[in-house]
N, C-alpha and C positions, 0 to 999 in steps of 0.2 A: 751246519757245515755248508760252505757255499760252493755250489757247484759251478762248474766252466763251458760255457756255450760249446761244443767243437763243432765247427763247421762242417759239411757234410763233404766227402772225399769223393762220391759221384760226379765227375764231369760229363758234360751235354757232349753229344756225338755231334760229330761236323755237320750232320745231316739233318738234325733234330729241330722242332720249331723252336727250342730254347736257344738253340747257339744261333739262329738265324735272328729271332727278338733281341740276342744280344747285340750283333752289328747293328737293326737298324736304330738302336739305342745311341748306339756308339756313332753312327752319322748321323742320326738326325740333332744329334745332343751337345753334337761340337759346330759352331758354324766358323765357316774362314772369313777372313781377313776383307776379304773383295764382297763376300754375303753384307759379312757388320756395314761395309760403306754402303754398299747398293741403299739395304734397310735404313741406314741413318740419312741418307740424300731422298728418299719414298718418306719418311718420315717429316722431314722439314717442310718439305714439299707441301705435302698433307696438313701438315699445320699451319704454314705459311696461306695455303689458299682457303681454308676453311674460319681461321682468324681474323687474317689481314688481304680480304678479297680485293679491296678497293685501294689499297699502298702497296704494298711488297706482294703483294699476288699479282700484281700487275707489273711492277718495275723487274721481279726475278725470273729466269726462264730455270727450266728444270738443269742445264747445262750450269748455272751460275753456281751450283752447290756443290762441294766438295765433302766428298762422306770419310771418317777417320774409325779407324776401328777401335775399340776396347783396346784399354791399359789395365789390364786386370791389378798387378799389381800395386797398380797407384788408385783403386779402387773407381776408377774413372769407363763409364759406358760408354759405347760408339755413339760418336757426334757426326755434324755435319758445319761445314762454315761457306759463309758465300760473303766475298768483297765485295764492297760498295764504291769505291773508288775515295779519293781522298784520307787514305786511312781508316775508314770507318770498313766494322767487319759485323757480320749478324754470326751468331754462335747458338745451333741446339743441341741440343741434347734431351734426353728423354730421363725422367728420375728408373732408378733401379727395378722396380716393378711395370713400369710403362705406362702407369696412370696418368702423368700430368708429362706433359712439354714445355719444357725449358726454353725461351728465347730471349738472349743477349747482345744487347748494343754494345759493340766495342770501339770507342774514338779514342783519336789523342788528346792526353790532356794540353790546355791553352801553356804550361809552362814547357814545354816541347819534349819533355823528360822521362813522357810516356804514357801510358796509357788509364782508361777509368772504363769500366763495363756499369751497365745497368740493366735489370733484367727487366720485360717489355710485360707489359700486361694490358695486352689487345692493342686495337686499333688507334683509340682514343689518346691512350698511352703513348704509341708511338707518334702520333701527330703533335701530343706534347713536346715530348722531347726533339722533335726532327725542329719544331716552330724555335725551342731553344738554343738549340745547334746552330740554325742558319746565325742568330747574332752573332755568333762564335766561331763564323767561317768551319762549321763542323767541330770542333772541340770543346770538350766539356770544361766548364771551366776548374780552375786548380783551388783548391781548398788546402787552406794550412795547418785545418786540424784531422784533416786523413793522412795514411799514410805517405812519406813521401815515392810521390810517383816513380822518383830514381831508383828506387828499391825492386818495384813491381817490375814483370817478366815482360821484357819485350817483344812485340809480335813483328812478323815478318811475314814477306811472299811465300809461299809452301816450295821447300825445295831453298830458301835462301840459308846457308849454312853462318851468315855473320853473328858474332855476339851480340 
């Protein structure tokens, strides 16, 4: 015969160390919206000058980052982005566990139609790709066997509401 767990019908007193471990559960366990940014802008930060001390350590100030909170739904963890001018955007984010940092070049692509990200792996990295860009007055150039870029999502100023 299989028996049935029952839960136990004793509730903690208001006063009790139990009900009191359970608020600080319950605040420390939930973080807001303004926390996720703060965290995800200390984050880019942090990796940004610990990485790239001698390129983007140097050309970004802690103001230039823009922290985004979790999209739980869209299984998406609090990022951070900072404009470069020209269309070109840097995007992190941190993978789900926190072990590894995410850092993303985002330019136009050369057919004007929108955009191509490449994820950055170190300094070297980026020096490559920045020396291939300047040919390209910044944009990557358009390949015809990716997808077409008309399809990909387009990015805007933060706060710009256009299609």
């Amino acid at each position: 015969m299989t028996e049935t767990l029952t839960p136990p019908t004793v509730a903690a007193g208001a006063d009790s160390p139990l009900a009191l471990l359970f608020d600080i559960a319950r605040e420390i366990g939930v973080q807001g919206e303004d926390e996720q940014c703060d965290d995800a802008e200390t984050a880019a930060l942090d990796h940004v000058w610990n990485v790239y001390p001698d390129t983007l350590g140097k050309a970004l100030d802690e103001d230039d980052w823009k922290g985004q909170p979790a999209l739980s739904g869209a299984g998406l963890e609090p990022s951070a982005v900072a404009y470069l001018d020209g269309g070109l955007w840097l995007h992190h984010s941190s993978d789900g566990d926190k072990e590894r940092d995410v850092l993303t070049l985002i330019a136009p692509c050369t057919c004007g139609t929108g955009y191509v990200d490449t994820a950055l792996d170190g300094e070297s990295d980026l020096l490559q790709v920045l020396n291939d860009l300047r040919a390209t007055a910044g944009r990557f150039p358009h390949h015809n066997d990716r997808p077409d870029c008309d399809s990909q999502h387009r990015l805007r100023a933060w706060g710009d509401s256009r299609p």
